[in-house]
Steps between C-alpha positions, in 0.01 A plus 500: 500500500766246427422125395555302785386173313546428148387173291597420152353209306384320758386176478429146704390160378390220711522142338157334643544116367557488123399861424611835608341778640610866449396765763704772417627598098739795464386689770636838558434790732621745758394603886653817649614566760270618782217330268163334580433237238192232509535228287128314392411171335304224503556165734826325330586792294848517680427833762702283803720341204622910416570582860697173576703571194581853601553388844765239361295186671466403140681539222436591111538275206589829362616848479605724801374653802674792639432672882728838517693370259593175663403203224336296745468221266897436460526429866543149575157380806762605824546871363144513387415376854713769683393791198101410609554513878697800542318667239183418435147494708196218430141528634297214416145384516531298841679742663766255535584548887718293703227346692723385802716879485296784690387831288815646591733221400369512217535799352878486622555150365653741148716671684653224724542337119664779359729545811419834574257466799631788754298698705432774272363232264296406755313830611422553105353133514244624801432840350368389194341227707300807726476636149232277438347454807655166636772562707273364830521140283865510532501149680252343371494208260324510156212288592367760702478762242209587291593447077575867477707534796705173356539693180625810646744345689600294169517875330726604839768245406506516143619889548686476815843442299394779246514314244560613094241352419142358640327211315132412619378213402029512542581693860125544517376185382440313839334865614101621503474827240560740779782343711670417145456932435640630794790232464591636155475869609705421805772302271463762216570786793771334649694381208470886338658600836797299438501596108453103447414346202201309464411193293144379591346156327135499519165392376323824607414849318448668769853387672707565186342884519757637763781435275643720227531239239264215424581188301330158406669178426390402171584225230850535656542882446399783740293775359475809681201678605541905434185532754352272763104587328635312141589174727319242332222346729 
């Protein structure tokens, strides 16, 4: 598998009053493509800092970030804007729905953004909706979904587009144990459908053990784990 993301000497400084803090120092690595990566750390060690910097919300102090060879990081906030919607796919914590849009406006909302809503568009968008079990919610409103019915309509929209690449940010942090399970098998299934790669931020062990690669945030590096059992408790 090719590199579909690449970052060399990484880093980012925040100035915080008279002093500066550094969450990031020469940080390197590379995701391939088709990849499932979980990234792990402790409250404030920069997890959500590394996805918004990949995502181009953010950008470095430092050093270069590269997604299929597009340096992300020489693109002035418009292109970085346009590069992230057409290209990339969030899931968050709070699911993030539009609460005045219904389920199935949605999940369409990328595709109207992207110009490309058609009707074929559309039929995918309800497939993978009946995919996981919710196409009889297509007109309701978030409020009257359960937590994990939010989420997977929140995992619906971030791969409606088919995006490069999928960035989720805690998506089973606002879930009970089991709900937050089946949500990660049901995003890990789906997203290996579509050969997606995966960049998951979380707290948990036992999340971060349905990717291939496991990393944790620390002192401003990333240190790989070879195997989930050596994760440090």
């Amino acid at each position: 598998m090719t590199a579909l993301i690449e970052i060399r000497d990484l880093e980012k400084r925040y100035h915080e009053g008279d002093s500066e803090r550094v969450i990031f120092h020469a940080l390197s690595m590379n995701i391939r493509e088709g990849e499932f990566v979980a990234v792990l750390g402790k409250s404030g060690s920069g997890k959500t800092t590394l996805l918004n910097l990949v995502s181009g919300i953010d950008i470095p102090t430092a050093g270069h970030i590269s997604i299929e060879g597009t340096d992300i990081t020489s693109y002035k906030e418009h292109e970085r804007t346009l590069f992230r919607r057409k290209h990339i796919g969030f899931i968050f914590q709070f699911f993030n729905l539009i609460p005045t849009l219904t389920v199935e406006e949605n999940i369409l909302l990328p595709l109207e953004l992207n110009g490309n809503l058609d009707e074929a568009q559309s039929r995918n968008a309800h497939d993978l909706l009946d995919q996981v079990g919710l196409i009889d919610r297509l007109h309701s409103f978030p409020d009257r979904l359960s937590g994990g019915e939010q989420q997977r309509v929140a995992i619906i929209r971030a791969l409606v587009h088919r995006p490069l690449l999928l960035l989720a940010d805690e998506p089973t942090g606002n879930l009970d144990a089991e709900t937050g399970r089946q949500v990660l098998d049901l995003l890990a299934s789906l997203a290996r459908q579509q050969n997606m790669t995966l960049i998951l931020v979380t707290h948990s062990q036992e999340a971060a053990s349905v990717t291939d690669r496991i990393f944790e945030v620390r002192d401003g590096h990333l240190v790989e784990h070879p195997r989930y059992s050596e994760l440090e408790q």
